[in-house]
C-alpha positions, -999 to +999 in steps of 0.1 A: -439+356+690-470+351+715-459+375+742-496+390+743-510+355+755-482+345+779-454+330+758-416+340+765-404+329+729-382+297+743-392+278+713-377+300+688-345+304+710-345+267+707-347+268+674-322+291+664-300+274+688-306+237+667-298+257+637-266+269+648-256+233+661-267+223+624-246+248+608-217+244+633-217+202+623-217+209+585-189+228+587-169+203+603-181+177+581-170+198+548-137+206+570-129+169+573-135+157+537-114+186+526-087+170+544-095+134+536-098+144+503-064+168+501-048+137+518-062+116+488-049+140+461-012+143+480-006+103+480-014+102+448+009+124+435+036+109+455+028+075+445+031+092+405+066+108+415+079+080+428+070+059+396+085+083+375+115+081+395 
């Protein structure tokens, strides 16, 4: 940091902040194509049960 000429370190509090928000985001993303995905799987298994049937 450059607290000996005058800085307060905002710009890494920013920073790590932005990283967070980037880290928070890709978890949700991989959260919602897990479900689309599990969705994907379960219809079509049902539509291969109901064939069979």
């Amino acid at each position: 940091m450059d607290v000996k000429t005058g800085g307060t370190g905002e710009g890494a509090a920013i920073a790590a902040a932005f990283m967070g928000i980037i880290l928070v985001l890709d978890g949700v993303i991989y959260l919602i194509s897990g479900i689309v995905i599990s969705g994907q799987r379960f219809s079509i298994a049902e539509k291969q049960v109901k064939k069979a049937v």
